[in-house]
C-alpha positions as CSV (number, residue, x, y, z in Angstrom):
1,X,18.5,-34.0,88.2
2,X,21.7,-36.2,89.0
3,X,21.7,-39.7,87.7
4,X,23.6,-42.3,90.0
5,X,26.1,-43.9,87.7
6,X,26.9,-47.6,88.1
7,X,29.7,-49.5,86.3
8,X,28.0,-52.0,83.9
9,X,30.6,-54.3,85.1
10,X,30.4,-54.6,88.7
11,X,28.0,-57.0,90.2
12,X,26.5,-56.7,93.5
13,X,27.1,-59.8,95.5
14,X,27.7,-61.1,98.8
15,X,31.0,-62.1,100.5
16,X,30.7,-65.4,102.5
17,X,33.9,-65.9,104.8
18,X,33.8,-69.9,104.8
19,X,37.1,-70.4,106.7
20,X,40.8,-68.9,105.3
21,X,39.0,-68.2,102.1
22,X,36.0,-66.4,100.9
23,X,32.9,-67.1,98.6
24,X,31.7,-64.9,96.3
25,X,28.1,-65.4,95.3
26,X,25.1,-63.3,93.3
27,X,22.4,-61.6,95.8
28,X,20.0,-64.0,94.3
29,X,22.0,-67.0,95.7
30,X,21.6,-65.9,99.3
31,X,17.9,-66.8,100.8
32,X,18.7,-65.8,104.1
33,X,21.7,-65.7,107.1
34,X,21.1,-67.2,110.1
35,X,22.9,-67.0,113.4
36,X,24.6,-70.2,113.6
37,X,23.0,-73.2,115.3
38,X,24.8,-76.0,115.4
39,X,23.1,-78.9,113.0
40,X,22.2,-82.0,114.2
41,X,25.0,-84.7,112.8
42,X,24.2,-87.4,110.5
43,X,25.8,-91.1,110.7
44,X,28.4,-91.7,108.0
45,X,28.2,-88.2,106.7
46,X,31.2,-86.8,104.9
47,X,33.2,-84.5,107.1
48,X,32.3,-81.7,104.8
49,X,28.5,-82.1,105.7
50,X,28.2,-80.9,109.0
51,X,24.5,-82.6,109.4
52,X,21.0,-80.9,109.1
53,X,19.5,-77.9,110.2
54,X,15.3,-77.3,110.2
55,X,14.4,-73.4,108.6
56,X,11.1,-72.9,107.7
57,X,9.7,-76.4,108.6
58,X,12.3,-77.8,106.2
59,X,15.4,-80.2,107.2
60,X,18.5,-78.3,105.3
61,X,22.2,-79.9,105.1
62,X,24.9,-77.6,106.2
63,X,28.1,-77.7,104.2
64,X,31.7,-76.6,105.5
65,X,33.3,-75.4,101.9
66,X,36.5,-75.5,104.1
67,X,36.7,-78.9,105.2
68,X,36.5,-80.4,101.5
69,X,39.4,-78.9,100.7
70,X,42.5,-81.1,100.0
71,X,43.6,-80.7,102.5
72,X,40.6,-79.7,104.8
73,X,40.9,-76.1,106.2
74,X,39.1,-76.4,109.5
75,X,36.6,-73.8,110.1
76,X,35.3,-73.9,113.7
77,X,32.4,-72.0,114.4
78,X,32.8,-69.4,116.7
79,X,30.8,-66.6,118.5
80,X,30.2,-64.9,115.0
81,X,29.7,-67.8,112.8
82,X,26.5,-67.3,110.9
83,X,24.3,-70.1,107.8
84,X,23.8,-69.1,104.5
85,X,20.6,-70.6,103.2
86,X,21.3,-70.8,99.5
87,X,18.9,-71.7,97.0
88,X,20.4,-75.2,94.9
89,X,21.1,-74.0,90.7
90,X,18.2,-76.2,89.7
91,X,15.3,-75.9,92.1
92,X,15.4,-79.3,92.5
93,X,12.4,-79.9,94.9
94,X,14.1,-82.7,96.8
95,X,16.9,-80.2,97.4
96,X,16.1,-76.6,97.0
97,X,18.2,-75.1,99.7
98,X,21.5,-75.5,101.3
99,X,23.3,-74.2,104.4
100,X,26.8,-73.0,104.1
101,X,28.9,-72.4,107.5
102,X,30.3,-68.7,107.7
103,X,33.0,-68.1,110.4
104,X,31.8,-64.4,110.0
105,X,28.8,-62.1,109.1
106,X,28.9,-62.1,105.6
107,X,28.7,-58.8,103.9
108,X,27.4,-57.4,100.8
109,X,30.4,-56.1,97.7
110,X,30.3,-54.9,94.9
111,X,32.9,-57.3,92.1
112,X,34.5,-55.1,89.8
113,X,36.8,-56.7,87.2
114,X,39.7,-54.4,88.6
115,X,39.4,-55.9,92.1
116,X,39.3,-59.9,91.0
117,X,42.8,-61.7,90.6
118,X,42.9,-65.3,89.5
119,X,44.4,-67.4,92.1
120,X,47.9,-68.4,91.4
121,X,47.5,-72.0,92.4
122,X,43.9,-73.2,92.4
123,X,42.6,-75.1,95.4
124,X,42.0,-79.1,95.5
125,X,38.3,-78.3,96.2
126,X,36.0,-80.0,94.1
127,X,33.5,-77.4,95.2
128,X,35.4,-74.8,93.7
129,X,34.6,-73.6,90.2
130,X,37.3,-70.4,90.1
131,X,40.2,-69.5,92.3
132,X,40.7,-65.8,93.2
133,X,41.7,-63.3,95.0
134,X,39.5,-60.1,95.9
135,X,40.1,-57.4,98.5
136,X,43.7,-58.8,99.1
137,X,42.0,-62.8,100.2
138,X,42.0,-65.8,98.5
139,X,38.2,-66.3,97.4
140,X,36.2,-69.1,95.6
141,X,33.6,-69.2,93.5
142,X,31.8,-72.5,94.5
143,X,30.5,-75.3,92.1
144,X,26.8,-75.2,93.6
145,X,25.8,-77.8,91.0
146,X,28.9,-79.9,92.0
147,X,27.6,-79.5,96.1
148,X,24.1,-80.4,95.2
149,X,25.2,-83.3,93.5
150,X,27.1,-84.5,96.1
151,X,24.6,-84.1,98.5
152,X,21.8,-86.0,97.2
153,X,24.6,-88.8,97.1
154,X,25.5,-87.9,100.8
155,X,22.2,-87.3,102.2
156,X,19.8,-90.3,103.3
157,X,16.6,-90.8,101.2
């Protein structure tokens, strides 16, 4: 019988085109993609928080990693924009799930070690834990805890 062999070091993961960069986050992070819909805006919202968006009989903010950059990089959704629903890092009942706009279908990758390049200039993002490059385009690693923070200071209570 032939076993499959898997490098211990890659990790199966999903690729999230936000904009003129990618994010790069664990299978587990990802709830569900949703054709996008455009959310319905809320007054004296950062620009980086699109508005809200209802799944599953629950209001969800949608995020736009690319617009709180420094400077923004405008991501307009077009005919194959899609949501990430994302769980939050801490469950927090208040806030359990996110949206985050993709220009694109995101797609499932495999990160080996070989394929990841730290970014020579990191991005002034402050949802941006790591700067890198994989498959040849600048990538991110978000901050989740850093975008759930500054959503519950964002969102109306």
């Amino acid at each position: 019988m032939r076993h499959l062999q898997i490098e211990a070091d890659a990790l199966r993961g999903v690729v999230l085109p936000v904009g003129p960069s990618d994010v790069l986050l664990p299978n587990a992070a990802v709830a569900e993609v949703l054709a996008y819909q455009e959310p319905a805006p809320l007054s004296d919202a950062p620009p980086w928080l699109l508005g809200t968006l209802e799944w599953r009989e629950r209001e969800i903010p949608v995020v736009s990693l690319a617009e709180a950059a420094d400077p923004p990089e405008p991501a307009e959704p077009g005919r194959r924009a899609r949501l990430a629903v994302c769980f939050t890092p801490d469950g927090n009942p208040e806030l359990p799930y996110l949206g985050l706009l993709c220009v694109a279908p995101p797609r499932l990758a495999r990160f080996l070690p070989e394929a990841l390049e730290p970014a020579e200039e990191p991005p002034a993002n402050p949802f941006v834990l790591h700067a890198l490059t994989f498959a040849e385009r600048p990538a991110w690693i978000p901050d989740l805890d850093a975008i759930e923070r500054a959503l519950l200071d964002a969102l109306p209570r």
